[in-house]
GUDRENRO-69873 format. One line per field, with one value per residue (C-alpha): x, y, z. Coordinates in steps of 0.2 Angstrom, whole numbers, plus 5000, padded with zeros to 4 digits. Example, Ala and Ser with C-alpha at 12.3 -4.5 7.8 and 13.67 -1.06 7.14 Angstrom:
BEGIN
east [5062  5068]
north [4978  4995]
up [5039  5036]
***
This chain:
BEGIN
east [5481  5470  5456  5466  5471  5455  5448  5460  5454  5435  5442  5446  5433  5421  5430  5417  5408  5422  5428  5412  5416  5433  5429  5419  5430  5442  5433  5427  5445  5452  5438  5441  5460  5459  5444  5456  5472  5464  5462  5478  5485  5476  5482  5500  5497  5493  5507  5521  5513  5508  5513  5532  5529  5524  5534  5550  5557  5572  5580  5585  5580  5592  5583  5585  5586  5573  5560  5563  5558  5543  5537  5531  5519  5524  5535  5547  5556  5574  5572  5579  5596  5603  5621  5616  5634  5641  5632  5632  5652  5653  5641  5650  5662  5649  5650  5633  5626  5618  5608  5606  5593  5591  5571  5560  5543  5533  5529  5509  5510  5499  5507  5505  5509  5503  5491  5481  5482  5484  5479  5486  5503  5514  5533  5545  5564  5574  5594  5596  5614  5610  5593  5593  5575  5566  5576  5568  5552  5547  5552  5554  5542  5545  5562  5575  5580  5585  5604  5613  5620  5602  5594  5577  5570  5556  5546  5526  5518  5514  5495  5500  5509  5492  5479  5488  5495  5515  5528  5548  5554  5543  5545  5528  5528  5525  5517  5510  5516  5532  5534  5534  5518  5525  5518  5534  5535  5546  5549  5556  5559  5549  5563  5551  5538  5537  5528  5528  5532  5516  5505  5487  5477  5482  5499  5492  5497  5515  5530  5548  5563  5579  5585  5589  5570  5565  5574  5566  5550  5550  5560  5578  5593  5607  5614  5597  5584  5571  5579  5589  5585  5596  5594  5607  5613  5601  5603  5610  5607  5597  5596  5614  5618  5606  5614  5632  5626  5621  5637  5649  5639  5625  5633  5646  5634  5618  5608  5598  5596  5579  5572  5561  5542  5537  5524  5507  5492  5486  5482  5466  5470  5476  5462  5448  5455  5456  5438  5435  5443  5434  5418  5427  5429  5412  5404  5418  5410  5395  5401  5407  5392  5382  5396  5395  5375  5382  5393  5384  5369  5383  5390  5372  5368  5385  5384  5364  5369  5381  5373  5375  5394  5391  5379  5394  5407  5394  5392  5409  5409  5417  5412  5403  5417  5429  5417  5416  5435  5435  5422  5431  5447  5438  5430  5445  5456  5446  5443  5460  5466  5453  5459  5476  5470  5464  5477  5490  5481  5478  5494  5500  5486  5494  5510  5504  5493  5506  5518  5509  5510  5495  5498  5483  5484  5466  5462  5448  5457  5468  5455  5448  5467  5476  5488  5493  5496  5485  5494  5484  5493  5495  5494  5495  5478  5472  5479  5472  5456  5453  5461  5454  5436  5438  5444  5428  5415  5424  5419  5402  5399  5407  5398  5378  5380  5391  5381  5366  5371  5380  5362  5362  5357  5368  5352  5356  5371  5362  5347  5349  5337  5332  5318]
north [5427  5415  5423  5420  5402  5397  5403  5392  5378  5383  5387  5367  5361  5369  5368  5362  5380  5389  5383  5390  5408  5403  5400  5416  5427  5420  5422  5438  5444  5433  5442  5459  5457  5452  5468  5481  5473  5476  5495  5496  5490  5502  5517  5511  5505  5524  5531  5520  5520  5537  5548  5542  5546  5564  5567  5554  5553  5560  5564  5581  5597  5612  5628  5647  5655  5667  5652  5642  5657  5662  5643  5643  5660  5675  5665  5680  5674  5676  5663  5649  5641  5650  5640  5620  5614  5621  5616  5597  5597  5601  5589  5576  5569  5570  5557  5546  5554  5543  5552  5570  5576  5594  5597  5605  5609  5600  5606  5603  5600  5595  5585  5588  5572  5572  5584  5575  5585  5574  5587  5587  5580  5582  5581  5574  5579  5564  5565  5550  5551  5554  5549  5529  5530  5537  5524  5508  5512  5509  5497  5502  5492  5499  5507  5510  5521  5538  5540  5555  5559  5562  5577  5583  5566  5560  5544  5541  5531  5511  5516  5530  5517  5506  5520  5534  5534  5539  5525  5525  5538  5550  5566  5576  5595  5601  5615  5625  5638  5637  5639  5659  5656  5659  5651  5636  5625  5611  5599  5581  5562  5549  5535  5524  5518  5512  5504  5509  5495  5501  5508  5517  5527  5541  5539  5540  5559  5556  5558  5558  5573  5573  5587  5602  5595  5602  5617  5622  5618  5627  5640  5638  5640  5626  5631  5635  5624  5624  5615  5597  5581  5571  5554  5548  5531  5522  5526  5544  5558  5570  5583  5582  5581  5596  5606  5602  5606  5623  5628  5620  5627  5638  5656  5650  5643  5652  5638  5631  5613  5610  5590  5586  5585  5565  5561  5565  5556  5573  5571  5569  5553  5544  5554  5544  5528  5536  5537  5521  5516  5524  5516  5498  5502  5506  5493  5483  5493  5485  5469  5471  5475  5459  5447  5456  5451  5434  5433  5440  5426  5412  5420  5417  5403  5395  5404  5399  5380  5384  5390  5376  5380  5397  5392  5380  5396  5406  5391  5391  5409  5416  5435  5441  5454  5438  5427  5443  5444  5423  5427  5441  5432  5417  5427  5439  5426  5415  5430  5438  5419  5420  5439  5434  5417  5427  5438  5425  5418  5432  5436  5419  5422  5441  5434  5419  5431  5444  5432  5427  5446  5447  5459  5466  5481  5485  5501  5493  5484  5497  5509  5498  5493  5508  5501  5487  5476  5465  5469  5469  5481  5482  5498  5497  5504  5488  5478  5492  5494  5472  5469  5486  5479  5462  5467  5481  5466  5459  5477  5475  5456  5458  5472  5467  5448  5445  5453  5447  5429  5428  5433  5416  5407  5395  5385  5379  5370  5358  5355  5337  5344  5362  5366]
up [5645  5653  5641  5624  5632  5632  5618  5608  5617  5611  5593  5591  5603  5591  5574  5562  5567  5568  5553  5542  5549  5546  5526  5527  5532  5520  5504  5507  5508  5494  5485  5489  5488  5471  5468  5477  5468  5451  5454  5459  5444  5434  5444  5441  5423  5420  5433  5424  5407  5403  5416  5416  5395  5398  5414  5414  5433  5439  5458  5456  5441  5438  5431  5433  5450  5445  5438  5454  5465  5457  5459  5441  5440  5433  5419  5410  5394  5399  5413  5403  5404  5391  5394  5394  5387  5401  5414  5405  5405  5423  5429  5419  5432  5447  5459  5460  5444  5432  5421  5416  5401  5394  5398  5384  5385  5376  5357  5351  5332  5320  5306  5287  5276  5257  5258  5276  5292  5306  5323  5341  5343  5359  5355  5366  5366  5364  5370  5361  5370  5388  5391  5397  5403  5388  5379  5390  5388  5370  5357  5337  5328  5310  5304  5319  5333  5337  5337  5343  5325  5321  5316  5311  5313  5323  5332  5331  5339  5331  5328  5317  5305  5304  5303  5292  5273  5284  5281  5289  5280  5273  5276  5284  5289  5307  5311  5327  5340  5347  5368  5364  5354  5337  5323  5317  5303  5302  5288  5298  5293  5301  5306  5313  5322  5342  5355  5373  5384  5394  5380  5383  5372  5378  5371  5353  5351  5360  5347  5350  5341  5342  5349  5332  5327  5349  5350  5332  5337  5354  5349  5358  5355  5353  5370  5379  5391  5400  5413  5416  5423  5435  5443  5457  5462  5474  5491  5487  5500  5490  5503  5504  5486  5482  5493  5487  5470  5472  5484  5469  5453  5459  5456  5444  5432  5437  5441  5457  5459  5466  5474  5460  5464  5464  5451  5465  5452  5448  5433  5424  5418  5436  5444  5433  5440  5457  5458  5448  5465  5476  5467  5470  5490  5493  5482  5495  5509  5505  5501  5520  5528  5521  5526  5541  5543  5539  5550  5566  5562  5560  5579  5587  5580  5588  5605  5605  5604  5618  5631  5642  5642  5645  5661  5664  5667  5676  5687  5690  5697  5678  5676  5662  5660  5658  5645  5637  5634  5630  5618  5608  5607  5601  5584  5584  5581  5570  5560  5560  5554  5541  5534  5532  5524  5512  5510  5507  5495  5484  5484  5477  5464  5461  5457  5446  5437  5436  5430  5412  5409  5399  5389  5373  5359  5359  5364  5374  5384  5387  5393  5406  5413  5411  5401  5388  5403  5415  5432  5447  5459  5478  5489  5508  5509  5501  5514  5530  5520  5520  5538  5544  5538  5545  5565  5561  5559  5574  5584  5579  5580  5599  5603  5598  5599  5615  5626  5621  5621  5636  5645  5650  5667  5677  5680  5660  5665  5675  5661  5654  5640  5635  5628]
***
């Protein structure tokens, strides 16, 4: 205690020093905030942009018994819910439920419109009655919405509109395999035209069907499924609600209710930003090592000029163990003052910048940010991986300047003048 008292005595007995590391520290994690911030907004640009497009959230999945057993492998062509309505009525009065989606595999189409072929188009089933989540994130830029009443109509994406000869209405041929790979056909109306609210390149291929134009395309029946999506009220036991679910409606409708699997950033996409990440911390980790020069020399450069303090203590009977323990504390704290300086700071700028929204359409600009929208993130490691580096340079600075410095004679204290 004595050793932290005193060291906050020598922290404003030498400010104008102390405050130099003090800036240092500080810029250097301003700077690497704002660095690390930036990939993090990438990563969640394309985890709540495109992933949430191809994989839309929810808390809980229902799907065959058999499915669910065989974790995936071995897929048979019976084990699909083959009785959707009636699992959707009695799911209807569920306390905490607020949202449940029939789930259709996704149907690759290439689309045929006045004799152009336009290749590689996922499809999308779109509940237009149920599904609240799909809904929020696009809006209709030419023509209008899905409606339930719908049928056989479809929604492309807004670059379609600008770079192909299809207009709101016409009517363009899909063709491909359906999910039992047989060759399908299907004539469709475009109703319109939308634009993610977090748009990315990689979107451009994504389409929306109501649910006759689905089940055509993947080669379902009206009452069959792959699976169903629910989402519960916040603060719902899922574990507790999963199992309630299957002792109600497991053998009377033949279905298991299963956690759903959290979106994990394995795919291709979030993985190239991953490692656009791990690029940024070790151009970071070097960044820390040069700071970490600077601030060694700007630590022996202070301690040197205070040598007759040290002779001082030693005078006074101190231990080295103790000045050791003085002189820690002193650039711990100054340090550690300096980090979270920095840290504050960057996140005042985080908000201000995240609160323009800037926002861009060009494919460009999308590529590098992950989405159509400037947002610099923030991940816990960002904040371990900035104080984490700062209290490591405070290791290192303690450990091979301290000792050195504090090799100092008692005789110094009595010098009037050293030479």
């Amino acid at each position: 205690m004595l050793a932290f008292k005193l060291a906050l005595r020598n922290i404003r007995a030498h400010g104008q020093r102390n405050l130099i590391l003090f800036l240092v520290t500080s810029t250097v994690c301003l700077f690497l905030f704002l660095f690390l911030t930036f990939s993090d907004g990438e990563i969640e640009n394309m985890k709540n942009g495109v992933a949430s497009f191809w994989n839309p959230p929810s808390d809980l999945s229902a799907y065959h018994p058999e499915l669910v057993a065989s974790e995936g492998k071995n897929w048979k062509n019976d084990w699909i819910l083959d009785n959707t309505p009636d699992i959707l009525k009695a799911l209807e009065d569920e306390p905490g439920l607020t949202q449940i989606v029939a789930n259709y595999p996704h149907a690759w189409m290439n689309l045929f419109h006045q004799g152009k072929k336009y290749l590689g188009f996922s499809f999308s089933a779109q509940d237009a009655a149920r599904d609240k989540f799909q809904k929020s994130r696009y809006t209709i830029v030419q023509g209008s919405d899905l409606t339930p009443e719908d049928s056989y109509q479809v929604l492309l994406h807004w670059t379609l509109e600008k770079d192909s000869s299809i207009e709101v209405g016409d009517e363009i041929i899909l063709a491909g395999e359906d999910f039992w790979g047989q060759t399908v056909s299907q004539k469709v109306r475009v109703k319109g035209f939308f634009l993610p609210v977090l748009d990315n390149p990689n979107i451009y291929s994504g389409a929306y069907a109501d649910l006759d134009t689905m089940r055509s395309l993947v080669g379902y029946s009206p009452k069959e499924a792959l699976g169903l999506r629910l989402s519960f009220e916040r603060g719902t036991d899922l574990g507790k609600k999963n199992l309630e679910l299957n002792e109600k409606f497991g053998d009377v409708l033949k279905v298991e209710f299963v956690e759903t699997a959290k979106f994990s950033g394995d795919s291709s996409g979030v993985k190239i930003y991953q490692t656009i990440r791990l690029i940024l911390v070790a151009i970071s980790l070097l960044l820390i090592f040069i700071t970490a020069i600077g601030m060694m020399n700007v630590v022996s450069v202070n301690l040197y000029d205070r040598k007759k303090e040290i002779g001082t203590y030693f005078c006074l009977g101190t231990e080295k163990p103790f000045l050791l323990a003085l002189y820690s504390w002193e650039i711990f704290l100054v340090n550690l003052g300096g980090s979270l300086t920095g840290l504050l700071v960057g996140l005042l700028i985080r908000e201000g910048i995240n609160g323009f929204k800037f926002t861009s359409t060009d494919p460009g600009f999308q590529t590098v940010m992950g989405g159509s929208v400037f947002y610099l993130g923030l991940s816990p490691s960002t904040i371990f991986w900035i104080v984490g580096g700062v209290m490591g340079i405070t290791l290192v600075t303690a450990a091979l300047i301290l000792r050195k410095a504090l090799e100092v004679s008692p005789v110094v204290a009595v010098r009037e003048i050293e030479d």
